[in-house]
N, C-alpha and C positions, 0 to 999 in steps of 0.2 A: 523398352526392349521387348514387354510380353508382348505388346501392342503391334508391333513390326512382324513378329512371329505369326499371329492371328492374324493377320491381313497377309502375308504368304502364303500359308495355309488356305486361305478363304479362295485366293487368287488361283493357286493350283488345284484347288478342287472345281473352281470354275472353269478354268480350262480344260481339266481332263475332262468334265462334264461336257462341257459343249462338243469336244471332239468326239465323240461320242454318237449324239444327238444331228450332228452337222455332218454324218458318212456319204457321201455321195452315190455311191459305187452301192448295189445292192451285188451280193453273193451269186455269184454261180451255179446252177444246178441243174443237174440231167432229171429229164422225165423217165421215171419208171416204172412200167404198165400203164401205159396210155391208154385212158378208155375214152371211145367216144360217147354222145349225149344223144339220148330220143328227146326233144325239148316239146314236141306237142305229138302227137297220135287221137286221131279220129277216125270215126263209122261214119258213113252215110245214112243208114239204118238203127239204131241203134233195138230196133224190134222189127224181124224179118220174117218170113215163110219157109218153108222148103223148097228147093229150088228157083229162088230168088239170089237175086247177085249184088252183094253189097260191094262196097267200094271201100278199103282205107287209107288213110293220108298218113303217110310220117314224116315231121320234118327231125332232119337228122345232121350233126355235125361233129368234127374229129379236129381240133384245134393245135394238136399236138405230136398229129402222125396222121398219115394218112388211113382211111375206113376202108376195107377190100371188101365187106360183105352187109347187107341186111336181108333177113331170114324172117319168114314168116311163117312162124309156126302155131301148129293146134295142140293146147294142153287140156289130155284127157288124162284122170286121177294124178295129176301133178307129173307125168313125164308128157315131152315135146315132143310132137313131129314135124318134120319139117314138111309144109305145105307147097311151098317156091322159096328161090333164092335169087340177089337180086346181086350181081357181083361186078365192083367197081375197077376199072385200069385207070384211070384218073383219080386224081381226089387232091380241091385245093382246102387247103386248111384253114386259108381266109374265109371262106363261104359256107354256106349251108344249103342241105337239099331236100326238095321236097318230092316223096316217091311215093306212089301211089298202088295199090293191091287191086287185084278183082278176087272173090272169094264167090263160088253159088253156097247156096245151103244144103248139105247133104241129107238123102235120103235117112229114115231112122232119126232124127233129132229132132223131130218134134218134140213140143213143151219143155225144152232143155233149154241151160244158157251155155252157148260154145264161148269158152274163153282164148282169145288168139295172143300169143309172142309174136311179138317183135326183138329180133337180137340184131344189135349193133356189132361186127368185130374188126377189130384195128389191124393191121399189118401184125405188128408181137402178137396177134392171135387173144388179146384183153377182148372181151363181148360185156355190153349192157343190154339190159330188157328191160321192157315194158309191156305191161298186159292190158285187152279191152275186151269189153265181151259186148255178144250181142245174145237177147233173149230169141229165141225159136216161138213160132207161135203151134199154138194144140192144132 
């Protein structure tokens, strides 16, 4: 009789176990604060002159919401300005895009390294960034 009871017991734990393990159906869930991704950013330069014009590349994607803006900004002593803005009415969430900058070198930045933003922002108004610098020559 104990014998009956432990192989019940064994049996019902096997099966609650597997039902478990065997859910098909994954959960439901809303996104919230969608941010999109800079997934690569490059300089054409990466050591320029003064009024010399670099070029940069960013590829960019929002898999979750659509992206309204990329901003390229210049950070002097850790605040941003914004340099150009690059502003999307489209945006497929399957794809990714590759958007390119022209920047000259401004006067006065000699022997400096200018550090540039890149912000990403989604429709809810979520921004990611990423930074590049390029070295100024004397």
């Amino acid at each position: 009789m104990k014998n009956i009871k432990n192989i019940a017991v064994m049996l019902l734990m096997m099966v609650f176990a597997t039902s478990c393990i065997l859910e098909d159906d994954e959960p439901e869930y809303d996104v919230v604060g969608a941010v999109g991704t800079i997934s690569a950013l490059t300089v054409s330069n990466t050591t320029a002159s003064v009024g010399q014009t670099v070029t940069f590349t960013a590829t960019v994607y929002s898999e979750h919401e659509p992206a309204t803006e990329l901003r390229m900004n210049r950070l002097v002593g850790g605040t941003a300005s914004n340099v150009t803005t690059r502003s999307f009415t489209s945006w497929n969430t399957e794809d990714s895009y590759v958007e390119t900058f022209q920047y000259e070198i401004p006067e006065g930045s000699e022997g400096t390294t200018l550090t540039m933003q890149f912000e990403l922002v989604t429709e809810s108004n979520f921004s990611t960034t990423r930074n590049i610098t390029v070295t100024v020559n004397p």
